[in-house]
N, C-alpha and C positions, 0 to 999 in steps of 0.2 A: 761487810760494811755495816756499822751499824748507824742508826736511826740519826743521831748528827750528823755523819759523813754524809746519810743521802738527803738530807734535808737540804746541807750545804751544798753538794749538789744539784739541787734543781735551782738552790736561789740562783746558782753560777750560772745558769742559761739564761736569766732578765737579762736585759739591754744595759752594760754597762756596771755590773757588779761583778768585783772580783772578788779573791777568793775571803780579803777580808771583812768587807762588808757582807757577804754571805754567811760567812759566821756568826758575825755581830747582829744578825737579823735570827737566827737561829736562837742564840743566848738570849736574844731581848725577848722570843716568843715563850722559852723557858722559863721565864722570870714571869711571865701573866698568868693570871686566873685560870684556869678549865671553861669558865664560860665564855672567855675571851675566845681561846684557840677552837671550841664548837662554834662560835659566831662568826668566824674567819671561813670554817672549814666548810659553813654552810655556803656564804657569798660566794667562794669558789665554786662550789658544785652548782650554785642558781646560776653564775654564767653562762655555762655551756647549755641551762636550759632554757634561760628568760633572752639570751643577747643571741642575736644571727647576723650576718651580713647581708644589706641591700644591695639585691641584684642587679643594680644599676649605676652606684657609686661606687662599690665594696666597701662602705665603712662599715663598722659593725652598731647596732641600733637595738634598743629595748623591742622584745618581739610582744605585742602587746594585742595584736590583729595573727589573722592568715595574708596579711599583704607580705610581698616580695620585696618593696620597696620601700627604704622611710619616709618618714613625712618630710623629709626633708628636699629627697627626691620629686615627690607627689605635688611638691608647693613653691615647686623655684620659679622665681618671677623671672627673669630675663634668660629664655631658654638657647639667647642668643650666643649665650658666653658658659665656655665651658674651664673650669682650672683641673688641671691634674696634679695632684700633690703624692708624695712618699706614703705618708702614713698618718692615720688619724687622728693622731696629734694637730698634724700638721692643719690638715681640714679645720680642726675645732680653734685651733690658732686664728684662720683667719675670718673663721664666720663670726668670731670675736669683734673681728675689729670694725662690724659693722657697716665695709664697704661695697664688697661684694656679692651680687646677690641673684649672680648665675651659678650652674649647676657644679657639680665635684666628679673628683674619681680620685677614688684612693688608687696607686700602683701597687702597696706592700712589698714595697725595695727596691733597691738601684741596679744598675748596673756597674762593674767596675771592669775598669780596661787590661785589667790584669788576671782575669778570671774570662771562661765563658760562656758563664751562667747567662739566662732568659730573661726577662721579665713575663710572668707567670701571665699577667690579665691583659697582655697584649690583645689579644683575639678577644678579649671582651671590651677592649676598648676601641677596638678597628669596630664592633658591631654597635656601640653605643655610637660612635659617631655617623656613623651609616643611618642610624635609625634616628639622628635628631636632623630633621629636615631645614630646620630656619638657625641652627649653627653657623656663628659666623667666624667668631675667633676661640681660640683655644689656647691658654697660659698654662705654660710651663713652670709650677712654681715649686723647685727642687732649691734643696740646698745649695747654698755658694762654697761648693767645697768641689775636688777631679770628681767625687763616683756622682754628685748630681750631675755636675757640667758633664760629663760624658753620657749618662742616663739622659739630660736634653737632650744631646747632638743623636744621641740614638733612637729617640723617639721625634724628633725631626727628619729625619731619613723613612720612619715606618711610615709618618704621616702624611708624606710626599702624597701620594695618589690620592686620599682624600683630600687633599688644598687642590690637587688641579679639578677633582672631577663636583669639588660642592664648594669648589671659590669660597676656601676656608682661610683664613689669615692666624700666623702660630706666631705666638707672641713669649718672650721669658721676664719674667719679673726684671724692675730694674732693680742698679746694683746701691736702694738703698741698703740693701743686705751688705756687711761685708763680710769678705771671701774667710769660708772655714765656718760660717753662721749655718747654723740648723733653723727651719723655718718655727720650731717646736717653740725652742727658747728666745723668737720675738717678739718683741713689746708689739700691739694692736698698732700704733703709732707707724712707726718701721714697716710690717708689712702694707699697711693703706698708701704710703710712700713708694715702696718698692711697688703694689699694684699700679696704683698714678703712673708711674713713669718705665711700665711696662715696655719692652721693643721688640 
C-alpha cells in the first residue's frame, strides 16, 4: 500500500467520509505547502497531549490543570438537572443555545436494536448519578432517529432504580426535533424548543 492508499485510508474511518471525499482530502493536502502539512501534523500530535476527557461528563476539554474535571463540570449552576447527549458535538450544540445550564454526559454512541453492542459509560453514568445528591431530572437528548429512540428506551430501563430510589424524573426532548434530525446539525433555536417542551 502506498502512502495515498493509506492516507485514504485513515480519512475513510471520519464520520461520514467515503472513499471519494477521502481522496479528495488527500489530493488537496498534496497540493499545500510543507509548512502547511507540518502545521496540521503538529495539531494532531498536540491532541493527544493538551485534550483529555472529563471524568465526569466524558467530553473531551483543553487539559490546561491536573483537574479531572472541566470547568465546565466544576461550574454548573443548576446541579439539579442533568442532559445526556451522543456526542460532543452535541453537548456544544446545546450549551450554544444558552438555555441550559445544568450538567452533561456525553454517552460516545448509541445503541442499535439490530446489534448487541453496550454502551461503554453506562457504569459511569449509574455512578455519576448516584453521587449527585439534589439531581432531580434527567433529559435524554439523542437524536430523532430508531438508534437514538432505542438508546432512550434503553437507558430508561438502566435508569429505573435510580428514579425509584432518588425520586428522579427522566424526561426526552420534545419533538421540536424532527425525526431523522441529528442533535449536531440544530439550529440554538430548535434545541431551546425541543428542551422547553421536554416530556
Amino acid at each position: 500500500m502506498n502512502s495515498i492508499e493509506k492516507l485514504t485510508e485513515l480519512f475513510l474511518k471520519f464520520p461520514g467520509v467515503g472513499m471519494r471525499q477521502a481522496r479528495r482530502f488527500v489530493y488537496f493536502l498534496l497540493s499545500m505547502p510543507s509548512s502547511f502539512l507540518k502545521e496540521l501534523a503538529s495539531s494532531l500530535l498536540n491532541l493527544s497531549q493538551t485534550v483529555k476527557q472529563c471524568q465526569s461528563c466524558w467530553r473531551f476539554f483543553e487539559e490546561n490543570t491536573e483537574e479531572k474535571v472541566c470547568a465546565l463540570c466544576a461550574n454548573t449552576e443548576d446541579k439539579s438537572l442533568l442532559v445526556i447527549v451522543e456526542k460532543d458535538v452535541d453537548l456544544e450544540n446545546i450549551r450554544a443555545g444558552g438555555v441550559f445550564k445544568g450538567g452533561y454526559f456525553v454517552l460516545g454512541g448509541l445503541l442499535s436494536p439490530l446489534s448487541q453492542n453496550s454502551l461503554a459509560r453506562m457504569r459511569e453514568l449509574s455512578i455519576r448519578i448516584q453521587n449527585e445528591k439534589i439531581l432531580q431530572e434527567i433529559i435524554i437528548a439523542l437524536g430523532a432517529h430508531p438508534n437514538g429512540d432505542y438508546t432512550a428506551q434503553q437507558l430508561k430501563k438502566i435508569l429505573v432504580p435510580h428514579i425509584k430510589e432518588q425520586d428522579i424524573t427522566i424526561t426526552t426532548l420534545g419533538r421540536g426535533l424532527s425525526t431523522g434530525t441529528e442533535i449536531e446539525y440544530s439550529d440554538s433555536e430548535t434545541i431551546k424548543n425541543a428542551l422547553e417542551s421536554r416530556k
